[in-house]
N, C-alpha and C positions, 0 to 999 in steps of 0.2 A: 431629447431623444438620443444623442449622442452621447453626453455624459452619462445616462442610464447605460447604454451599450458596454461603454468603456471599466463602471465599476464593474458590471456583469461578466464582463471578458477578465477583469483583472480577479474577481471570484473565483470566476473559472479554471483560470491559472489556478489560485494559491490550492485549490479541493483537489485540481489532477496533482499537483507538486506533495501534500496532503496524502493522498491515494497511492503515489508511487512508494514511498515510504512505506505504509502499511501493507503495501502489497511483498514488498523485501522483506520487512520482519515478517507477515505469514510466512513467506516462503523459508523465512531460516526458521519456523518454528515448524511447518512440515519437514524437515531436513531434521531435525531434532526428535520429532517425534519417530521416522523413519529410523534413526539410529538407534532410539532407544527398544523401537518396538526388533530389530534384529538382536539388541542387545538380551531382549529378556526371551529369545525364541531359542539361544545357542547356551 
């Protein structure tokens, strides 16, 4: 029971650590897209 807990927590860890990542590059690719869409409005 406890060893299941522990890989499950250690899962858990690596998919938010995983997530946070992906969540930085969306965010630099709406920043990107933001620039580009000012870029082609002027």
């Amino acid at each position: 029971m406890a060893s299941y807990f522990h890989v499950y927590f250690y899962k858990n860890i690596k998919r938010r650590r995983a997530g946070i990542r992906e969540y930085r590059h969306m965010k630099k690719k709406k920043i990107l897209k933001k620039v580009l869409l000012a870029l082609f409005k002027y």
